[in-house]
Every structure is written in C-alpha cells, then in structure tokens.
C-alpha positions as MATLAB code, in Angstrom:
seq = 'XXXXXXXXXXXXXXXXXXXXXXXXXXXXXXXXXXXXXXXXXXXXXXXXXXXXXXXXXXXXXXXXXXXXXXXXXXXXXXXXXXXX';
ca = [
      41.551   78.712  233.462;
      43.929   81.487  232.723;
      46.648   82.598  234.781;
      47.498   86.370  235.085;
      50.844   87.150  236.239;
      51.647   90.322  234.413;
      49.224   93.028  235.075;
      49.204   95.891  231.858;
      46.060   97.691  233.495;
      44.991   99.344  230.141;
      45.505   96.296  228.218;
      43.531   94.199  230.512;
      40.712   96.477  230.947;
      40.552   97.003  226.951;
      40.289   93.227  226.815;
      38.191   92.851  229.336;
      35.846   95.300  227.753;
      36.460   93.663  224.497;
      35.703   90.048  225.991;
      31.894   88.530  224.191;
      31.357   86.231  227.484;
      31.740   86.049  230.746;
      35.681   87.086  232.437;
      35.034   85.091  236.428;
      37.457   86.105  238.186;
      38.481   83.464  240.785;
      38.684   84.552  244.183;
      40.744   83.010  246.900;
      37.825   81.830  249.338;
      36.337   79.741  246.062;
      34.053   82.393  244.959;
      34.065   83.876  241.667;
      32.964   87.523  240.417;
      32.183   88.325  236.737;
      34.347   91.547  235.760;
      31.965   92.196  233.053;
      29.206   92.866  235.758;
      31.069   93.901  238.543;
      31.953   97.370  238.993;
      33.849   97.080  242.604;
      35.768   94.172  241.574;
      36.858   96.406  238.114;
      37.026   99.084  240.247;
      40.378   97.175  242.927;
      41.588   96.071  239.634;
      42.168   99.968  238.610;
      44.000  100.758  241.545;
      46.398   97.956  241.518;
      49.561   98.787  239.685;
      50.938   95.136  239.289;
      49.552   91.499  239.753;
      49.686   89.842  243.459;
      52.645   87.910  243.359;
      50.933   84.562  242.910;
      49.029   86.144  239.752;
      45.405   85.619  239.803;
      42.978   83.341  237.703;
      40.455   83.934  235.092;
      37.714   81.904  233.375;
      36.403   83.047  230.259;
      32.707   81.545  228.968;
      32.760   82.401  225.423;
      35.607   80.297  224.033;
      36.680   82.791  221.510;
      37.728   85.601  224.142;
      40.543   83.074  224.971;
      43.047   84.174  221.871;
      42.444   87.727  222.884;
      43.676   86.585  226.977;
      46.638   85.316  225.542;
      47.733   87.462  223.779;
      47.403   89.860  226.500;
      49.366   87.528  228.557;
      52.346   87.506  226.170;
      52.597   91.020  225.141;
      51.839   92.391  228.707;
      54.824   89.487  230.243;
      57.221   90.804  227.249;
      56.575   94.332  228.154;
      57.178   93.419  231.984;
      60.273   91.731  231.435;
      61.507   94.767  229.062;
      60.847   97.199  231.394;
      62.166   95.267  234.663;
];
C-alpha cells in the first residue's frame, strides 16, 4: 500500500493513466474504488487542489506500476516542499 501525501494533480492523473493494473483507492469506510474504472472517484480527485491532511492510500495490482508511484511520490513531495 502506497501512501499519498503530496497531491501534483497532473502528475498523478498522468500516472494514473499510465498505470498497466489496477490503482484501488482505499476509502475510509473499508471500501475500495479502482481509479482506472471510476470516473466520479477521478472526477473528486480533479477538483481537489492538495491531499487530505492524513494523505490517502493506494494499491496498485500490477507490480510494475509501483516504480512509477514512487517516483511520483518523491518528485511531487520535493516540489511541495519547494514551493511551501
């Protein structure tokens, strides 16, 4: 499981779209959406401008999308702590 605590809204949606498995989001009542499939759950991720404060979690299926997720979560935390 992945933690996301910098959100870079066009990196993560490139990556996401980028992403050969599975991305499950983990909701907070235990559920879990696929971002690949869903468009409402891609759709709140748009509009959000920054990560909840507690970051959210990710699963990816195919274990070779997980270089690509961290590497998103470095450059997009650099960038964050550059620009804050």
């Amino acid at each position: 499981m992945l933690r996301i605590e910098y959100f870079d809204k066009e990196r993560f949606m490139n990556q996401l779209s980028a992403s050969h498995g599975s991305v499950l989001l983990h909701l907070d009542n235990g559920k879990t959406c696929d971002l690949k499939k869903d468009t409402t759950a891609r759709s709140m991720l748009q509009m959000m401008d920054t990560a909840p404060q507690k970051g959210f979690d990710l699963t990816v299926t195919d274990p070779a999308d997980v270089t690509g997720f961290l590497r998103y979560m470095l450059e997009a935390g650099r960038t964050e702590r550059v620009a804050g």
